[in-house]
C-alpha positions in Angstrom: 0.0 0.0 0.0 1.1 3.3 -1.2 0.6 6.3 1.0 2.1 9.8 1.5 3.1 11.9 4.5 4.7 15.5 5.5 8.2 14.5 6.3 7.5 17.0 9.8 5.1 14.4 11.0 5.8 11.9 13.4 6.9 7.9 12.0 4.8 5.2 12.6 5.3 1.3 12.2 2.6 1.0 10.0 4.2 3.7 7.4 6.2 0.6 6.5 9.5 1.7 4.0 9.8 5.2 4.2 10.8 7.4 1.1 11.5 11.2 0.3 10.5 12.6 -2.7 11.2 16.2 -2.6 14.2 17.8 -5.2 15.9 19.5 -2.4 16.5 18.4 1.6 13.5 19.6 3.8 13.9 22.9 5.7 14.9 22.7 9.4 15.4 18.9 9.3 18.9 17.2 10.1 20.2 14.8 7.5 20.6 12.1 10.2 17.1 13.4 12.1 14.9 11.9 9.2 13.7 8.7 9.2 13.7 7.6 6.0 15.0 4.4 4.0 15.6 6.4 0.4 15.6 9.6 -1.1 14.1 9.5 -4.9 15.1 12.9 -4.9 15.6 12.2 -9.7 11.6 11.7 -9.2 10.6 15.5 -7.9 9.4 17.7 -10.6 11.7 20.2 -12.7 11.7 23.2 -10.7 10.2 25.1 -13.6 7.3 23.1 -13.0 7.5 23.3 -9.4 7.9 26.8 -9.2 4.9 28.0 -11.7 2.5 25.0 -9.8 3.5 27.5 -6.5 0.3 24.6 -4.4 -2.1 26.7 -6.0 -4.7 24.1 -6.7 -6.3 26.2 -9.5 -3.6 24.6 -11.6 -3.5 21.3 -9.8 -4.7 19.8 -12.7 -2.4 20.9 -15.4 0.4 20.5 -12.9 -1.0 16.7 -12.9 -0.7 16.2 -16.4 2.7 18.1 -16.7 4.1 16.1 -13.9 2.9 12.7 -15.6 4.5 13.8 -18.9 8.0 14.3 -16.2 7.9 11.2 -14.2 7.4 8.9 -17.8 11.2 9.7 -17.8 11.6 7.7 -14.6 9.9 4.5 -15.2 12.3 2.2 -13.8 12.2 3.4 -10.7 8.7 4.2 -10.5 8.7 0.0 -11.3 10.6 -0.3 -8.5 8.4 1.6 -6.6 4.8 -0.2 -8.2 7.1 -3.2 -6.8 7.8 -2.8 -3.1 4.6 -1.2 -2.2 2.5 -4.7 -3.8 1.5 -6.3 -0.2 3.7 -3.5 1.8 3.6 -0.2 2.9 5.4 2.2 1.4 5.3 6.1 2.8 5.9 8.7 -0.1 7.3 11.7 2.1 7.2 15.4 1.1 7.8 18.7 3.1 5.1 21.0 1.3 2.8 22.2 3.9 -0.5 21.2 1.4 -1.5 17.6 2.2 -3.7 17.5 -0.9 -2.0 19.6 -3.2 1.8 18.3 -3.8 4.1 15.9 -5.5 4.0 12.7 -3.7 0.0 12.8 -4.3 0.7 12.6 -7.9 3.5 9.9 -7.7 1.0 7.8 -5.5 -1.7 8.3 -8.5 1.0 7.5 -10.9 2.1 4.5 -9.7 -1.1 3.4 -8.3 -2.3 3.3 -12.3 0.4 1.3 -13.6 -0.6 -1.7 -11.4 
């Protein structure tokens, strides 16, 4: 199972293998303070992308498609991804203060289609 969390929330055994997905390391947090098994920092979007998307969820959708047409480029490890979440959980974490609005939703609705 697939699921996605702010990176300044508290771990939990159930969030299973635990993976950051932002481009850059997450204000105010230590390197060695973070729990987290990986850093799929390649699967963030281009920071052109990032930066016009600014969370405003006016242009969530376009920022969906865009970021699809991105993460084709990474489809290995978006397989590996589809992979180890299949009967396990697998946390997606981000640092963007919108729970609804950010990257890791649209990497769990990627992968979540290829399956």
């Amino acid at each position: 199972m697939l699921k996605t969390k702010r990176v300044y929330d508290d771990s939990s055994s159930q969030d299973g293998k635990r993976i950051l997905v932002d481009g850059v390391w997450p204000r105010g947090i230590k390197k060695e303070d973070l729990d987290h098994d990986e850093w799929y920092r390649s699967l963030a979007p281009s920071n052109d992308l990032r930066k016009w998307f600014n969370h405003d969820p006016e242009k969530w959708e376009t920022f969906k498609q865009d970021y699809f047409k991105e993460l084709k480029e990474h489809k290995e490890l978006l397989e590996t991804l589809r992979e180890e979440s299949d009967g396990h959980n697998v946390t997606l974490l981000y640092s963007a203060k919108d729970t609804q609005y950010n990257q890791a939703e649209v990497i769990k609705e990627y992968v979540e289609n290829m399956r």
